[in-house]
PAVEX-271838 format. One line per field, with one value per residue (C-alpha): residue number from 0; x, y, z; chain. Coordinates in Angstrom, 3 decimals, decimal comma. Layout:
# residues N
mardo: c(NUM	...)
u: c(X	...)
v: c(Y	...)
w: c(Z	...)
lodren: c(A	...)
//
This chain:
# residues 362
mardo: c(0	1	2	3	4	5	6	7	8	9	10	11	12	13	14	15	16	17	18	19	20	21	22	23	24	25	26	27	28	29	30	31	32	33	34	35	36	37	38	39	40	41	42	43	44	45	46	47	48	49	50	51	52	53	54	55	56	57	58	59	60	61	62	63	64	65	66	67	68	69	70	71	72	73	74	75	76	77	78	79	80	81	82	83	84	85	86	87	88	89	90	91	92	93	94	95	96	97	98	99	100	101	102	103	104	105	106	107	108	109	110	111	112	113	114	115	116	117	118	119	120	121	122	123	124	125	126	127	128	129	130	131	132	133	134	135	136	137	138	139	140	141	142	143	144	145	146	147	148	149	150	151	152	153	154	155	156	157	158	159	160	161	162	163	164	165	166	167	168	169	170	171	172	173	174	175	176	177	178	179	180	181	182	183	184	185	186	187	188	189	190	191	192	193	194	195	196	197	198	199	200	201	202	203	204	205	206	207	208	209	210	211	212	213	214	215	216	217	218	219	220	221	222	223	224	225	226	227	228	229	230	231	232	233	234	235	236	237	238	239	240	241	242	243	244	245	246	247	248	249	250	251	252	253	254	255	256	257	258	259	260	261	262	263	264	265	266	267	268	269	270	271	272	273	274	275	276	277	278	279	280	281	282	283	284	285	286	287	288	289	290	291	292	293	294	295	296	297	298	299	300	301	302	303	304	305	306	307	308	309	310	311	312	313	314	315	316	317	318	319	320	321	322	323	324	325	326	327	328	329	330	331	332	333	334	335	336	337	338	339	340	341	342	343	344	345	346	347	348	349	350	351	352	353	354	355	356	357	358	359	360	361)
u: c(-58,123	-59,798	-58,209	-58,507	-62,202	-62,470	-60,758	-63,212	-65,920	-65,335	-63,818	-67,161	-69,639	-67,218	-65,553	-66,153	-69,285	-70,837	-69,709	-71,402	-74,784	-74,903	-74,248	-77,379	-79,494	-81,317	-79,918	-76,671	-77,114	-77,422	-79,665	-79,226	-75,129	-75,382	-77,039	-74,101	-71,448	-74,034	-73,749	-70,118	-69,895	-68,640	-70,492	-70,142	-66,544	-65,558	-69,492	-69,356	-70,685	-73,896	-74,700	-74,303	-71,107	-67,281	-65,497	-62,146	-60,664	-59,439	-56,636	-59,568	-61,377	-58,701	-57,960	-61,563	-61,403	-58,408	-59,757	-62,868	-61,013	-59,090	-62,680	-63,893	-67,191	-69,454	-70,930	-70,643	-67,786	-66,254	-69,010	-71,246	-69,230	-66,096	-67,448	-71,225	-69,614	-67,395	-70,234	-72,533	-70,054	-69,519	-73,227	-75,538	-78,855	-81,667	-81,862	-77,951	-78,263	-81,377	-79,426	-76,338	-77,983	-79,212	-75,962	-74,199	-77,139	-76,564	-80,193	-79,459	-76,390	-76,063	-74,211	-72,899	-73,717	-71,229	-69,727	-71,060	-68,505	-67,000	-62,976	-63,222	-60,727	-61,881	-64,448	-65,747	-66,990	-70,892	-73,731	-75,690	-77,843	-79,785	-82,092	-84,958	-85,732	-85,412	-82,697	-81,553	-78,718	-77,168	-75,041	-73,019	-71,539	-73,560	-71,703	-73,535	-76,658	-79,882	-83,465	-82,916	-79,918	-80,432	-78,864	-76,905	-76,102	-73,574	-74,384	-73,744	-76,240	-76,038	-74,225	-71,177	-71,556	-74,138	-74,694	-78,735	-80,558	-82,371	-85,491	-84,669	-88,596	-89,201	-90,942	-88,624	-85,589	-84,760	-82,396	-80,521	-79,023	-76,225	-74,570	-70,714	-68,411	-68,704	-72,309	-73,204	-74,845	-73,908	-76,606	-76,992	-79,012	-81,176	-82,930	-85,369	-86,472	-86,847	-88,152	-85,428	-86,861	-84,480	-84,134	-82,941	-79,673	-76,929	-73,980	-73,496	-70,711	-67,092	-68,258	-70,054	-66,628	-64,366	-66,085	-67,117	-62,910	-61,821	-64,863	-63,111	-59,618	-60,512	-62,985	-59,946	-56,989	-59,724	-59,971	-56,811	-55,990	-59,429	-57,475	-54,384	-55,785	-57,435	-54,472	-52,563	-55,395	-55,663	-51,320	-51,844	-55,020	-52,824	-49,363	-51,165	-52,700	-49,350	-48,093	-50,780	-51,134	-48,709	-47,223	-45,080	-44,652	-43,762	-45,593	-45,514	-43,615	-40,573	-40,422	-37,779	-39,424	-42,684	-41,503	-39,340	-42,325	-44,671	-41,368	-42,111	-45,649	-45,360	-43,189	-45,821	-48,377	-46,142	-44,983	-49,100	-49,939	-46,738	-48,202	-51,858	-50,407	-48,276	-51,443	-52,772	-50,230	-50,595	-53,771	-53,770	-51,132	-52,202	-48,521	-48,344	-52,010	-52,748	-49,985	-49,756	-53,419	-53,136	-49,755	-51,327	-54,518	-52,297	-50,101	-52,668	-55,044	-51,784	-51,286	-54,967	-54,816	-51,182	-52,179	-55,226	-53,438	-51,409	-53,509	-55,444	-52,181	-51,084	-55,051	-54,796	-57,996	-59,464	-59,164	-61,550	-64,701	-66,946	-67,036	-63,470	-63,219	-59,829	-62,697	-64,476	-61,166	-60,553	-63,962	-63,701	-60,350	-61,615	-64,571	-62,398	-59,595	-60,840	-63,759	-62,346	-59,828	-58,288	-54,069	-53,409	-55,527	-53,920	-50,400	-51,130	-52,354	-49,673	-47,005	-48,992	-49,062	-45,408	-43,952	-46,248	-45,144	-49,136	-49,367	-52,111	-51,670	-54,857)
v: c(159,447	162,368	164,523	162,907	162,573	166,226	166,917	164,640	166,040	169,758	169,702	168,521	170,438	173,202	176,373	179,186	178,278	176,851	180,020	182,120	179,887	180,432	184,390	184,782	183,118	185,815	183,552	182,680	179,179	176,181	173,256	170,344	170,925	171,150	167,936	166,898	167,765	165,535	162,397	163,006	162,993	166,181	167,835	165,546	164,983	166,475	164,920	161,859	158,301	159,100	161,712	159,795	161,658	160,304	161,809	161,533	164,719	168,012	166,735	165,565	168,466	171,095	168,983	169,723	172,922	173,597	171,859	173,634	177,494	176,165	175,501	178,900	177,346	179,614	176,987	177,271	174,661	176,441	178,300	175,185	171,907	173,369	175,894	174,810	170,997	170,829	172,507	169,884	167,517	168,563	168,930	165,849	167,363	165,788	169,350	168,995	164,890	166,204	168,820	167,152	164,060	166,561	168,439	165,156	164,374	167,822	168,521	171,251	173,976	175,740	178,836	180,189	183,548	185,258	188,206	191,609	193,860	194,155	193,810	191,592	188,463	185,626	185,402	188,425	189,196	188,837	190,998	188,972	188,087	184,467	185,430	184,104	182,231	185,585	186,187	189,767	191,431	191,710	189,850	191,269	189,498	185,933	184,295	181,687	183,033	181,983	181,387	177,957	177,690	176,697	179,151	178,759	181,768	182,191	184,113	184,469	183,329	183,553	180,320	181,429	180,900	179,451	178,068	178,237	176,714	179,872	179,770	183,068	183,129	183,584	186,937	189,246	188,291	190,962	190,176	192,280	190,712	192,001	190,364	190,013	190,253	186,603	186,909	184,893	186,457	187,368	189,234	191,217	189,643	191,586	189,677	191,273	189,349	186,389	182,792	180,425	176,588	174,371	172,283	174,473	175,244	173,203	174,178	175,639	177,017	175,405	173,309	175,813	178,056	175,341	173,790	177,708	178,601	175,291	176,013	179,441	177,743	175,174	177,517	179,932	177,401	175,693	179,390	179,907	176,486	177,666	180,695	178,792	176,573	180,067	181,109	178,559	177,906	181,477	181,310	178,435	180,237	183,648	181,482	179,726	182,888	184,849	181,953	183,224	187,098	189,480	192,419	194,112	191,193	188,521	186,449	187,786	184,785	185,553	188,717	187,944	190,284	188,978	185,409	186,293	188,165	184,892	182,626	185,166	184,727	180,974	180,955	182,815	180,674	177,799	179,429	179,936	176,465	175,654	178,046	176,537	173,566	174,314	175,638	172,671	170,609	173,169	173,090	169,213	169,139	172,001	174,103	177,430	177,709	180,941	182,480	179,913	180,324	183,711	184,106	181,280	183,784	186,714	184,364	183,171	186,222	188,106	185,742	185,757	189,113	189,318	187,241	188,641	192,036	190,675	188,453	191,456	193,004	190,746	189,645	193,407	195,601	191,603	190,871	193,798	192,563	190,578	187,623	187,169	184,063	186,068	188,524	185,394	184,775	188,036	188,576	185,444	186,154	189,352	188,136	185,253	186,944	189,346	187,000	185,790	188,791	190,577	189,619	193,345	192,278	189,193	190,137	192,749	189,546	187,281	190,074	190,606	187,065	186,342	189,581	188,848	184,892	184,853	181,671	179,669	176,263	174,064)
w: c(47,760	49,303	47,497	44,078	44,588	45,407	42,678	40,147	41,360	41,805	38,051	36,710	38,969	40,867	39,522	37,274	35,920	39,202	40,900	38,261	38,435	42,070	42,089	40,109	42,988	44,859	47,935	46,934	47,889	46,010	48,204	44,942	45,288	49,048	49,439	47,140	49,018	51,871	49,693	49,395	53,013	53,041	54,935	58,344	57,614	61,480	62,869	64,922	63,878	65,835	64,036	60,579	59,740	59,088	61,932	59,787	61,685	60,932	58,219	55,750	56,716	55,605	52,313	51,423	51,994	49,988	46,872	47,576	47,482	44,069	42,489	44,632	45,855	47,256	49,384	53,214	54,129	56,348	58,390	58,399	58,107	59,981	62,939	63,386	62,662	65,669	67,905	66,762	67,747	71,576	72,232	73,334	73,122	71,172	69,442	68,274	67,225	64,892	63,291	63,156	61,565	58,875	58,524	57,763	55,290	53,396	53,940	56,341	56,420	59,693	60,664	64,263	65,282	67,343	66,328	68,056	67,055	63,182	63,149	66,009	66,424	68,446	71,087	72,216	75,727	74,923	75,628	73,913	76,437	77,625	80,214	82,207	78,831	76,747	74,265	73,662	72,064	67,881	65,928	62,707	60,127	60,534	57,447	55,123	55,345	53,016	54,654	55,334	57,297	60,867	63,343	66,236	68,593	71,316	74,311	77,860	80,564	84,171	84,174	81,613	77,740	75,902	72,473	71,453	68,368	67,295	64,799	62,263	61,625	65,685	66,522	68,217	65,178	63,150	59,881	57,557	54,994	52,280	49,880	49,919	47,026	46,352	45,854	48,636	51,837	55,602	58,170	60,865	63,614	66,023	69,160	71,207	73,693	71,658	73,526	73,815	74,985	77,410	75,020	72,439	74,586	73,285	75,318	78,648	80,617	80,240	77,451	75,669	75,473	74,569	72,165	71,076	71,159	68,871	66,386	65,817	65,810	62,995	60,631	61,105	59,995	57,694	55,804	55,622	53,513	51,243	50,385	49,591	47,679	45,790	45,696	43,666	41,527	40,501	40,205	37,552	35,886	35,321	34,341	31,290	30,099	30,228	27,656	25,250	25,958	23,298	24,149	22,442	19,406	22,716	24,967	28,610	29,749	27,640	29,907	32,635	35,110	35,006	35,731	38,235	39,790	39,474	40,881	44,063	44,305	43,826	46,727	48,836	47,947	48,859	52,639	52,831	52,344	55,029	57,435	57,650	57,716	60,792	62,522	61,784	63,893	66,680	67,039	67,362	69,525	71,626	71,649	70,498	69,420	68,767	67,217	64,742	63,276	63,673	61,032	59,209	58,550	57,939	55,098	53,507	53,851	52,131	49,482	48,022	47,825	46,142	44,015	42,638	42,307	39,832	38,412	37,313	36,245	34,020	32,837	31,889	31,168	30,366	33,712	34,866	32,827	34,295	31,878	32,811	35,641	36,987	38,544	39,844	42,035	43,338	44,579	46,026	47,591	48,963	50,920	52,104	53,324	55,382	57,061	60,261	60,613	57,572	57,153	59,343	62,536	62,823	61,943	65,142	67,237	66,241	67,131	70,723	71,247	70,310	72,212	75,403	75,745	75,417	73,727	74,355	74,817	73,790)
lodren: c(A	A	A	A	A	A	A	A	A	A	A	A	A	A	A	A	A	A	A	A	A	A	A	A	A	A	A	A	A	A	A	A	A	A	A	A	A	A	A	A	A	A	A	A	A	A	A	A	A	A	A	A	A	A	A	A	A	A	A	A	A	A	A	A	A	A	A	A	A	A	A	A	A	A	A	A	A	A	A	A	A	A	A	A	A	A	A	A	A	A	A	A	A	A	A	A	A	A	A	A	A	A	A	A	A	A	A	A	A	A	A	A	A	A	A	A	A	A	A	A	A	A	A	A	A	A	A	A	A	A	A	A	A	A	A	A	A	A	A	A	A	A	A	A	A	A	A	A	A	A	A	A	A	A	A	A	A	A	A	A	A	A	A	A	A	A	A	A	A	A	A	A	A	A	A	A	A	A	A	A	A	A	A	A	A	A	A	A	A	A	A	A	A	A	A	A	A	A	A	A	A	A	A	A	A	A	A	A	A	A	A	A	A	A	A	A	A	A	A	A	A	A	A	A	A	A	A	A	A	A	A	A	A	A	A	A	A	A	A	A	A	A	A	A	A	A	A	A	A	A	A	A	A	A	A	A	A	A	A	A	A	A	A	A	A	A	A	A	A	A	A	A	A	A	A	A	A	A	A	A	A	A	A	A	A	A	A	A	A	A	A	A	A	A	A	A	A	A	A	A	A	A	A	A	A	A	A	A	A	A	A	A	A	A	A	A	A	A	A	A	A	A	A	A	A	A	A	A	A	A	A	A	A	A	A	A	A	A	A	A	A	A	A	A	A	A	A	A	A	A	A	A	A	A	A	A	A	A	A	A	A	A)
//
């Protein structure tokens, strides 16, 4: 039912023409179709009942996100809904119940800043620093970004980790912004020394890095379906065309090669929607963890961007242009796939982990 409703309503408001409407906003961000996606209940689909969401688990949660990568929304699902979702979730704070309550309601996005390095996997070992009431330290690569998102940071306090509700118009923040191939926009984050209340600290210690690791975990298996779900929409997209392009006095589906060559990317797509889905069952039953998000990120990763090679192939010159939606897809693909680790880094982790017996166990 999920699923169908997806489905309904991404086919009337989603895709091509959505994508293209939001591009052309200076912030890539749409606030009407965000507060959609609230009404939907979307957006608090991992959130408690206390905070007004559905709490239907991870399951729903990576259904939406599939449907969402075949209609290639720019909106932030997976940074917001996914990662900043589950942190909402483990935190009890007055701070988190207000911005969950609004997250649920679609009146708010939020995004996690974490990453201090660029290629990075995982949880790095912050210097991002929470001291005597001061944060200090950078951020790259925040991901949904648009001036109102609400942003959480992680950090590391005398205590252990933290998670912090940080106001982006605080003096001492510094923000760079760029815009990704998608159109929408990630930043750079600069604090200097930048006053953090007691209240505003979400999660400490133990808490704060569990709930910090299975954010990752989830945005990272949660991708991985969104790119699927690209994936096959952009396999179905290139399949009808080739049963009206002409070359050569025949349509390119009469050419043996060329099916046989879609036949093999079908089957990629399909081992990439088996391989989130296996992370997915890891991940809620705690064996072999890591290395089965990490080779469900590399598969899917892999067959986004397979696809949109040949997509563009067989699209020919056409498929180059910028009126033509194939373009829409690749770009798409490209910022996707390599957010959250590109299909080489974890390919390298999953062979570490499997070679090492280093398997966590959740």
């Amino acid at each position: 039912m999920l699923r169908d409703s997806a489905q309904g309503y991404l086919g009337d408001a989603g895709g091509a023409p959505h994508a293209r409407r939001v591009r052309a906003l200076s912030d890539g961000f749409d606030p009407a179709t965000w507060a959609s996606f609230g009404e939907l209940g979307w957006t608090g689909v991992l959130l408690p009942e206390r905070l007004g969401g559905s709490e239907l688990g991870l399951e729903p949660a990576l259904t939406l996100a599939e449907e969402l990568g075949r209609s290639i929304a720019p909106e932030p699902f997976v940074a917001s809904s996914v990662i900043a979702g589950t942190l909402l979730s483990a935190a009890t704070t007055d701070a988190a119940t207000e911005l969950g309550i609004a997250l649920a309601q679609g009146r708010r996005s939020v995004t996690l800043a974490w990453q201090e390095n660029r290629g990075s996997l995982g949880l790095p070992p912050f210097v991002t620093c929470l001291q005597n009431g001061m944060l200090s330290g950078t951020k790259v690569h925040v991901p949904g970004w648009h001036p109102g998102v609400a942003l959480l940071v992680a950090a590391v306090s005398a205590t252990g980790p933290v998670v912090v509700l940080v106001d982006p118009t605080a003096a001492g923040v510094t923000i760079t912004a760029s815009r990704l191939t998608d159109a929408t926009l990630a930043a750079d984050i600069v604090f200097d020394r930048v006053a953090i209340a007691d209240d505003a600290v979400l999660l400490r210690g133990a808490a704060a890095e569990a709930a910090l690791q299975l954010a990752l975990a989830r945005g990272t298996v949660a991708l991985s379906a969104q790119l699927e779900g690209l994936a096959g929409a952009l396999w179905q997209m290139t399949a009808s065309y080739m049963k009206d392009r002409l070359q050569f006095g025949s349509r390119l589906s009469d050419f043996q090669a060329l099916r046989h060559q879609m036949v093999d990317l079908s089957a990629g797509i399909e081992l990439a929607a088996a391989s989130w889905r296996a992370a997915a069952t890891a991940l809620d039953s705690g064996v072999g963890v890591d290395l089965a998000i990490h080779a469900a990120k590399a598969r899917c990763s892999q067959a986004a961007q397979d696809m949109s090679r040949w997509a563009i192939q067989y699209h020919g010159a056409f498929g180059y242009t910028d009126e033509a939606d194939v373009g829409l897809f690749v770009h798409a693909a490209l910022a996707w796939s390599t957010w959250l680790g590109n299909p080489a880094a974890h390919r390298r982790a999953a062979l570490v982990a499997y070679r090492s017996g280093n398997v966590r166990h959740g």
